[in-house]
C-alpha positions as CSV (number, residue, x, y, z in Angstrom):
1,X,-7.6,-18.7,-1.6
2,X,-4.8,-20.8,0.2
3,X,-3.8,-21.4,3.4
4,X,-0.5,-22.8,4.7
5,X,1.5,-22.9,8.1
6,X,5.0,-21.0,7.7
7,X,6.7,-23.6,8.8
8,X,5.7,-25.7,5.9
9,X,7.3,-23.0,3.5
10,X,10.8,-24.2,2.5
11,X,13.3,-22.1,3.3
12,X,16.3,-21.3,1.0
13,X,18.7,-19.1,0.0
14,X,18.2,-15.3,-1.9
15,X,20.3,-16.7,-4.4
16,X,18.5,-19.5,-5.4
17,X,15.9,-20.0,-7.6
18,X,13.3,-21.4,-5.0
19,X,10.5,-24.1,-5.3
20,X,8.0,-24.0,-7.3
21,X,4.3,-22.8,-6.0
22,X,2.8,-25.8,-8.2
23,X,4.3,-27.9,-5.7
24,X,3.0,-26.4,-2.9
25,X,-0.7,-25.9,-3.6
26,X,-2.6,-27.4,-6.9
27,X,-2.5,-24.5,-8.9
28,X,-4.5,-24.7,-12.4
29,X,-3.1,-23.8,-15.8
30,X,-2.2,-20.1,-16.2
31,X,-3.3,-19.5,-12.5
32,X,-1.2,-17.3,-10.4
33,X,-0.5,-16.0,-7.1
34,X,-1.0,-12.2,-6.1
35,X,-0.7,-11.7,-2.9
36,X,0.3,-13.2,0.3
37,X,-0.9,-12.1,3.5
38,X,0.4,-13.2,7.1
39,X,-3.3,-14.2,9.1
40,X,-3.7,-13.8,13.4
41,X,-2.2,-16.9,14.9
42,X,-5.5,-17.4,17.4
43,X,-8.5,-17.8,15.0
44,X,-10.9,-17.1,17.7
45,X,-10.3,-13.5,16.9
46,X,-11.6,-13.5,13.4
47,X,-14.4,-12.7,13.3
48,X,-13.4,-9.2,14.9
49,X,-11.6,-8.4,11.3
50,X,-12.6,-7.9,8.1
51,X,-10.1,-8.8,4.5
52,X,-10.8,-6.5,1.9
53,X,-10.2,-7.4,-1.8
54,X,-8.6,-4.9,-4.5
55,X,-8.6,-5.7,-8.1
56,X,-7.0,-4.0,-11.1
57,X,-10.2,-2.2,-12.2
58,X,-10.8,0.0,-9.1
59,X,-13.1,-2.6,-6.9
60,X,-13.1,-3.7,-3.7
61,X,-15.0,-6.2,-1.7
62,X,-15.1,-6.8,2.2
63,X,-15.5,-10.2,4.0
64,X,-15.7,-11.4,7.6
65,X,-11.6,-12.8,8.1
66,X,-14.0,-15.8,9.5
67,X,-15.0,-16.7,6.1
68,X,-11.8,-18.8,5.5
69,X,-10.9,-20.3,8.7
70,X,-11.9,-23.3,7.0
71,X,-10.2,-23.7,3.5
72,X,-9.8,-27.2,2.1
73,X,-6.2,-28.5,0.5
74,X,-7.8,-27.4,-3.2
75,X,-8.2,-23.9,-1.6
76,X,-11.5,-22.0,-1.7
77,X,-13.1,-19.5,-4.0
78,X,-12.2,-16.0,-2.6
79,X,-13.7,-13.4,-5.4
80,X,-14.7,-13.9,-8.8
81,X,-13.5,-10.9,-10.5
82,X,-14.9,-9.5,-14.1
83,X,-13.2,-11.5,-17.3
84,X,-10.3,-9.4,-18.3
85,X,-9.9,-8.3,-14.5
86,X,-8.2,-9.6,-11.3
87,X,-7.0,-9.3,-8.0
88,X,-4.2,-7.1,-7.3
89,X,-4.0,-7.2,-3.2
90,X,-5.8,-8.4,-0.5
91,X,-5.4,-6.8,3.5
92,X,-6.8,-7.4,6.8
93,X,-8.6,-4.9,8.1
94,X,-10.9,-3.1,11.1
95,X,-13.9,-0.8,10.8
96,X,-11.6,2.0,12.6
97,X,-9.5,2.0,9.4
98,X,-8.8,3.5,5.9
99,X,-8.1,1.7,2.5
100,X,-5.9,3.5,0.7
101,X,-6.2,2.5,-3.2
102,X,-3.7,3.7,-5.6
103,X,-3.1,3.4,-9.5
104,X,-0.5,2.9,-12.4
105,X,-0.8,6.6,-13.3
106,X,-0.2,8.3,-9.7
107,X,-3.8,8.4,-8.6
108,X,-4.8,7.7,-5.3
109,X,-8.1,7.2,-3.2
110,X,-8.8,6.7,1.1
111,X,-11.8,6.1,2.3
112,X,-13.0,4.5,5.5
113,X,-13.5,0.7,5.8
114,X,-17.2,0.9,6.5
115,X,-18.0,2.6,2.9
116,X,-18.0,-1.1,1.8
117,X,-20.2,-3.3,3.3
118,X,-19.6,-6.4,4.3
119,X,-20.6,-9.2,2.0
120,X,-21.7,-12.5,2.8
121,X,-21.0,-14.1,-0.7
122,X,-17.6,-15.4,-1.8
123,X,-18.2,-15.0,-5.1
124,X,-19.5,-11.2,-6.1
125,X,-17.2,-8.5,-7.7
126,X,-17.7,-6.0,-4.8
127,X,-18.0,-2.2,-4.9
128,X,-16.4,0.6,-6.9
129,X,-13.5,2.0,-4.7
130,X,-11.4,4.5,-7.5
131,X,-12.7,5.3,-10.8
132,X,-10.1,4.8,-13.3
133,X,-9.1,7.2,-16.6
134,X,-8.3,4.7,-19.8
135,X,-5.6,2.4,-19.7
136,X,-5.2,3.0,-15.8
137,X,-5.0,0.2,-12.9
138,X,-5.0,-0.2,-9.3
139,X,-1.5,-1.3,-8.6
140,X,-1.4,-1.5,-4.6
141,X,-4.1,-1.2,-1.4
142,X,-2.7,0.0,1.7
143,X,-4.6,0.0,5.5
144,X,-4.3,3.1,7.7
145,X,-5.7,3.7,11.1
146,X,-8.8,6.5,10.9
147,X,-8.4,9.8,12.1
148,X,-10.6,12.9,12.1
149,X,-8.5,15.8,11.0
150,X,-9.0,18.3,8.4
151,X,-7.1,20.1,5.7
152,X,-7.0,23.5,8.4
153,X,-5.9,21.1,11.1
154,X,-3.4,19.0,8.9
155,X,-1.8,22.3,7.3
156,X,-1.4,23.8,10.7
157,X,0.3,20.3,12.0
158,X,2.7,20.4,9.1
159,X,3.8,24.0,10.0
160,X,4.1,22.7,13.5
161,X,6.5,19.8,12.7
162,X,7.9,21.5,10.0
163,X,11.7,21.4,11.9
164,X,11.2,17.8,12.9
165,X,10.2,16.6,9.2
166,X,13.7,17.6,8.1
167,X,13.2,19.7,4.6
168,X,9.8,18.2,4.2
169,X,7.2,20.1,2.3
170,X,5.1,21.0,5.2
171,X,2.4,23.1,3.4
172,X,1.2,21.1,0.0
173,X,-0.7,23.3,-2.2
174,X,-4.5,22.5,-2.1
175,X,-6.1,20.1,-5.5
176,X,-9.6,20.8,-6.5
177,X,-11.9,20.4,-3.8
178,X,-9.8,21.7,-1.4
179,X,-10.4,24.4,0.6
180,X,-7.8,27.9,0.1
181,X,-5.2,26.6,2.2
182,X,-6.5,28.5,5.6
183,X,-4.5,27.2,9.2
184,X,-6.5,26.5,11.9
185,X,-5.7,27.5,15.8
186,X,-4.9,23.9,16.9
187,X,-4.0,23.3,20.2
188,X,-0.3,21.9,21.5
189,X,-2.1,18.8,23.0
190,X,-4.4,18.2,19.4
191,X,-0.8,18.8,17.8
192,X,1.1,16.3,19.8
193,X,-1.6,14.1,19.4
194,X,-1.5,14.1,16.1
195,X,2.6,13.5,15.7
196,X,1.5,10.3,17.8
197,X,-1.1,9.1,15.0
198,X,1.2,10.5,12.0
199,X,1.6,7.2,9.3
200,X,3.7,7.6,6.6
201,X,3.3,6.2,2.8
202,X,5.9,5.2,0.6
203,X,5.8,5.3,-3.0
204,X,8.2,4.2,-5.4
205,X,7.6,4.4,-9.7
206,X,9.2,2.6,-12.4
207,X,11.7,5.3,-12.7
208,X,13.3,4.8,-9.4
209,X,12.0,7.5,-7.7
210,X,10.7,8.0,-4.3
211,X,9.4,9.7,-1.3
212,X,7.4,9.3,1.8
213,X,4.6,11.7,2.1
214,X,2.2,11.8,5.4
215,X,-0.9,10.3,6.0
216,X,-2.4,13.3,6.9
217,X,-2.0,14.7,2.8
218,X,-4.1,12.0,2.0
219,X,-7.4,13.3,3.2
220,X,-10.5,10.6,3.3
221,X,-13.3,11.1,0.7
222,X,-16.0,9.3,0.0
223,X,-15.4,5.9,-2.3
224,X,-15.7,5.6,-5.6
225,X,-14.4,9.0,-6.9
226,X,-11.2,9.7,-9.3
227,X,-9.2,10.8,-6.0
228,X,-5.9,12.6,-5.8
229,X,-2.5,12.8,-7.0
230,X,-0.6,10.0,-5.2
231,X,3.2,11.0,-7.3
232,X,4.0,13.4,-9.7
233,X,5.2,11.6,-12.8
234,X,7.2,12.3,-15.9
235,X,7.9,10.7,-19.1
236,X,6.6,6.9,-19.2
237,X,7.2,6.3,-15.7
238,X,4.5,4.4,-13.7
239,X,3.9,3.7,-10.0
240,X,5.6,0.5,-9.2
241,X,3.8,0.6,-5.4
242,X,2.5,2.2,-2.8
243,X,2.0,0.9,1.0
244,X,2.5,2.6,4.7
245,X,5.9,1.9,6.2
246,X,7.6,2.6,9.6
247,X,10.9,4.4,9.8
248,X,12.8,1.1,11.4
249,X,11.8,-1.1,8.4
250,X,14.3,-1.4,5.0
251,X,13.1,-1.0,1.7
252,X,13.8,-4.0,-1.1
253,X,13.8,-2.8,-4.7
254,X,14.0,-4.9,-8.0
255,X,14.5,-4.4,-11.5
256,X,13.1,-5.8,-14.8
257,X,17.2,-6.4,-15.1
258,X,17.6,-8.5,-11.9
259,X,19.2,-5.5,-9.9
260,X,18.5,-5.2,-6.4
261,X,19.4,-2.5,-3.8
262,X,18.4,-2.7,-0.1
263,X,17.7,0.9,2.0
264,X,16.7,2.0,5.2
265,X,13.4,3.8,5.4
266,X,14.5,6.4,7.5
267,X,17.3,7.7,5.0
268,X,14.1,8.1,2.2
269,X,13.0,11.7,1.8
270,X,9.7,12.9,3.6
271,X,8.5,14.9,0.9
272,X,4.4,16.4,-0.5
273,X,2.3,13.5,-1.6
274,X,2.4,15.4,-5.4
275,X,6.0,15.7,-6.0
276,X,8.6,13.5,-7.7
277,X,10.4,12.4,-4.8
278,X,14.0,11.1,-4.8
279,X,16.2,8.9,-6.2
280,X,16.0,5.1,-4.6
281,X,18.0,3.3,-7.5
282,X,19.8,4.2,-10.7
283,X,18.0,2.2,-12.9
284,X,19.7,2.2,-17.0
285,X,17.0,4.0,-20.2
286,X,15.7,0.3,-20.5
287,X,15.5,-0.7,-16.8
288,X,12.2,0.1,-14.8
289,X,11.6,-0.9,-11.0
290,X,9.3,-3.7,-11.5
291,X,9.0,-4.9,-7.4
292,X,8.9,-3.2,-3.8
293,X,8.5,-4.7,-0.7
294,X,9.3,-3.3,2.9
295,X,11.3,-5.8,5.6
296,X,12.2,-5.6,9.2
297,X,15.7,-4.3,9.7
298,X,18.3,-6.7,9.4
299,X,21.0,-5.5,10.7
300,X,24.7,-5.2,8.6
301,X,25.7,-3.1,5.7
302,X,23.4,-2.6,3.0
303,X,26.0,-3.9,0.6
304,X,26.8,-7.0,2.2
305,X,26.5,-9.8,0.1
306,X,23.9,-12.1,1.6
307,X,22.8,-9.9,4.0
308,X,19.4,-10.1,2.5
């Protein structure tokens, strides 16, 4: 792990090829960056949050955010994953939240923070958090605030907000392990509360295609298991990633072919967490969406050369 002030970050044009990260911390042969994660300006807080570690096999690990207010220039061992495996995000997070794990091949797992316990060691592999089919990988973790509902409640909210959700699939047929599908009598004031603690996750494959599906269709289970059906693919296509996003952010796409298109969260299609989704980009029969990442509005026409 390193740590750096933004202001030492050199800032530069989208068009250029940037600095090199070798020049900002001393990186070792064939050692690469994976994730970058913004940390709480007052330290004094940190050891009121946790960072959770996701690698590609399915583990996790959990660690007091206090463990690294002190990292040297040469950086500090964070995890020492299994040969062969690494890590493929790490996330600040609370004990009244969910980790949301998903994979390659359109799995998907949530569970609450607490089903990993926190480690004291820098330098364990963690916990099992999804169990992976062959040739599968975690490709993206994703933090979401905890709430109590169940499938009844959820089904019966979807049928509720059904008008609001604009051609959203707002009953999602039930996966083994499920219960039949039943609504519950829910209250308006359990209702309304729950439009308040609605989250949304967006999930984009290789393919271009994409949705946003509700939190609520991802229901929490216990860690560990083979979870659900995070996207319904076809063909070859993989998931390229998955995280929670907020209707005023944009979306950033990128392809293997150095294509780029810019969209507005809101204008993506709130669809069933295991359906196909939409179109996001039109990628060529030897392109595939290789990056995703969500930014704050901008401001301008999506089109608008520099406007990134």
């Amino acid at each position: 792990a390193y740590k750096m002030k933004v202001w030492r970050l050199p800032q530069g044009d989208p068009r250029t090829k940037g600095r090199a990260l070798v020049n900002l911390f001393p990186l070792e042969q064939g050692e690469t960056i994976t994730s970058v994660m913004a940390l709480p300006e007052d330290e004094r807080d940190w050891d009121k949050l946790d960072v959770m570690f996701a690698t590609r096999s399915g583990g996790v690990r959990r660690n007091k955010l206090s463990d690294f207010v002190q990292v040297n220039r040469n950086g500090k061992i964070a995890m020492k994953p299994d040969e062969g495996d690494g890590i493929v995000d790490v996330q600040i997070c609370s004990e009244n939240e969910d980790i949301l794990l998903t994979t390659a091949n359109g799995q998907c797992i949530r569970f609450a923070v607490p089903e990993v316990r926190v480690f004291s060691g820098r330098t364990s592999t963690g916990n099992r958090g999804i169990k992976l089919d062959d040739g599968d990988a975690v490709i993206g973790m994703g933090v979401l605030r905890h709430v109590d509902v169940t499938s009844a409640e959820a089904r019966a909210y979807f049928k509720w907000d059904a008008q609001a959700r604009d051609g959203a699939e707002a009953e999602p047929e039930p996966e083994a392990g499920e219960d039949s599908g039943e609504i519950a009598e829910v209250p308006f004031e359990r209702l309304a509360w729950l439009k308040t603690q609605e989250q949304f996750v967006l999930t984009v494959t290789s393919g271009g295609l994409g949705k946003r599906a509700s939190s609520y269709e991802y229901r929490v289970t216990g860690r560990g298991g083979k979870g659900l059906i995070a996207h319904r693919l076809t063909g070859e296509a993989r998931i390229t990633a998955s995280f929670p996003v907020h209707q005023d952010e944009e979306l950033l796409l990128v392809t293997d072919k150095g294509q780029l298109i810019r969209t507005p969260i809101d204008q993506i299609r709130i669809a069933g967490r295991a359906t196909q989704g939409v179109i996001l980009i039109n990628v060529a029969e030897d392109e595939h969406v290789v990056a995703a990442e969500r930014l704050e509005a901008l401001g301008g026409d999506n089109g608008e050369e520099g406007a990134v």
